[in-house]
N, C-alpha and C positions, 0 to 999 in steps of 0.2 A: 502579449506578456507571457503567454502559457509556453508560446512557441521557445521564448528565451528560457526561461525556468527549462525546460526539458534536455534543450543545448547545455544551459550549465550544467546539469546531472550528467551526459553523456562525458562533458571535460573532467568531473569530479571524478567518475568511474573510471573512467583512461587513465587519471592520475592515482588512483589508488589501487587500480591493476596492474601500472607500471612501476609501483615504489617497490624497490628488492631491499628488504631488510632482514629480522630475525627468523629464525627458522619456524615453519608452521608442518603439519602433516596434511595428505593428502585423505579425502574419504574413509572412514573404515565402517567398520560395523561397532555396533553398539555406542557410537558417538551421538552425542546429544546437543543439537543447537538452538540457542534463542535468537533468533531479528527481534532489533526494534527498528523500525523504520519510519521514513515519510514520504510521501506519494508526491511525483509531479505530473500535470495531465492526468485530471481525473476521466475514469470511465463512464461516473453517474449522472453527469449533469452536462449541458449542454449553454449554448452562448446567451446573454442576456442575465447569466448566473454571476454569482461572484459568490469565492471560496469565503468560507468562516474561518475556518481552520483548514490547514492544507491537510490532504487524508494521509491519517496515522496507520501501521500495522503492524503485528506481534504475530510470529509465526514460531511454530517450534517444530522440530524435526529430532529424527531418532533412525540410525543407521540401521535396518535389519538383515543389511548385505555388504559385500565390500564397495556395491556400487547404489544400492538403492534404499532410501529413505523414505517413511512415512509421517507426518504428523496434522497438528493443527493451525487455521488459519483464522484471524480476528482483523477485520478492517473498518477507519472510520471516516465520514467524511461529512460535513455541511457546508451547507452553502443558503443563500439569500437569495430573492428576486424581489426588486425594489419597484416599485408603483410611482410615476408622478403624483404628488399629491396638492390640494388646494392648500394657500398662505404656510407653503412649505414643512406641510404634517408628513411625517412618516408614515410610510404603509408599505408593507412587505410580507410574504412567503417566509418561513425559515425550515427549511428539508433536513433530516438528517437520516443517514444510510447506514446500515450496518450488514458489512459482510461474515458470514459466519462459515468456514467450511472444514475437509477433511484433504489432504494433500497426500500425493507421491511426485518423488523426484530420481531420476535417475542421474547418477553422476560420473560424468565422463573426464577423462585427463586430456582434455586439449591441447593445452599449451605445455605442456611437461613441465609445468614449474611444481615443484615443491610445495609452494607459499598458496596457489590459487588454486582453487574448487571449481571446474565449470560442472553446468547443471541444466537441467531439461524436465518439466513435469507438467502435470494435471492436479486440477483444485476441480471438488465437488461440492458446493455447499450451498447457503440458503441466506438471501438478501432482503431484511426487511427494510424498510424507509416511512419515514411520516412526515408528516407538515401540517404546518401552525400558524396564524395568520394574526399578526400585530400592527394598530395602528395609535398615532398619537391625537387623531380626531378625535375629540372628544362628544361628536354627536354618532359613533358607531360603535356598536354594542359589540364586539370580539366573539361573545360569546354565540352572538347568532352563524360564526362561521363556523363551520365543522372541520375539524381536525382527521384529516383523510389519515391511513395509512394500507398499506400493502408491503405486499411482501412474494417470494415467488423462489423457485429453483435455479440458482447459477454454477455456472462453470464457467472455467478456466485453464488456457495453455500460457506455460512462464519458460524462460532462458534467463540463467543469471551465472553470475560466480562473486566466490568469496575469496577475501584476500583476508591471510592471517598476519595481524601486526608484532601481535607476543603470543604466545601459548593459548592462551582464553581469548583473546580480544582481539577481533579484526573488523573487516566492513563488506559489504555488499552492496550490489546493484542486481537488479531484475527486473524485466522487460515481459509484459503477459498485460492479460487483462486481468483488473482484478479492482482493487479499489481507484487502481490510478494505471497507467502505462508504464510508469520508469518510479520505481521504488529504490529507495537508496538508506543505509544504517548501520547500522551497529551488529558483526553479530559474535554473540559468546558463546564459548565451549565449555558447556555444563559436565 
């Protein structure tokens, strides 16, 4: 399933780097952008897992060259791992991950359009996670389990570009590690 989800993101991006409509600009300095986004193929978890929420992330950036940008990065993601249980109780894991970091992007004109942004950087930041352990047995005490959590120093390499739709309001795709492989959204010119 993951494998499809990721193909569709690559067709959405194809199709939203190849729509030529209203005029946008290219990089500058002092420009200011927000993603919203959502993450397909996550980084954090591995097979036997099933997503809660697919991972969400809000990035902002701030041009302080005609090609390079700095800002911040906020990513989210959970997921579940489910236990057989007796007379069909529930029992499961519930993880949740949060990426927090500080980014630079340098921005290159690839394609020579007008309308798209291609881009290339690094993310420095710090990755907590915890988990929580729920069951509907009613002979197991929750509270006898302990509620792990960690956390530690991550980084990150990303390639992406932006397509502008109208003035403020276009979309992205980016491909890095980070909360997910292939992130795709929304992004606005503050």
């Amino acid at each position: 399933m993951q494998f499809k989800q990721i193909i569709n993101g690559f067709i959405f991006a194809a199709f939203i780097l190849t729509f030529n409509q209203l005029n946008a600009q290219m990089y500058q300095k002092g420009q200011q952008d927000l993603h919203l986004g959502v993450g397909l193929g996550t980084t954090l978890y591995g097979g036997g897992y099933r997503s809660i929420l697919p991972p969400l992330n809000v990035s902002y950036e701030k041009g302080i060259t005609e090609n390079i940008g700095v800002g911040a990065y906020l990513g989210y993601a959970s997921s579940r791992y489910d236990y057989d249980g007796f007379a069909n109780l529930d029992y499961h894991w519930r993880y949740n991950y949060v990426i927090l970091g500080a980014r630079g992007a340098y921005h290159y004109d690839l394609f020579k359009n007008p309308k798209l942004d291609t881009y290339g950087g690094l993310m420095l930041g710090f990755t907590f996670a915890n988990a929580k352990f729920h069951s509907d047995d009613p002979t197991i005490d929750e509270a006898n389990y302990s509620s792990p959590s960690s956390g530690g120093i991550t980084w990150s390499g990303f390639i992406g570009a932006r397509y502008q739709f109208k003035p403020k309001l276009g979309a992205y795709a980016e491909l890095g590690y980070g909360v997910s492989w292939l992130n795709i959204g929304l992004r606005m010119k503050l």
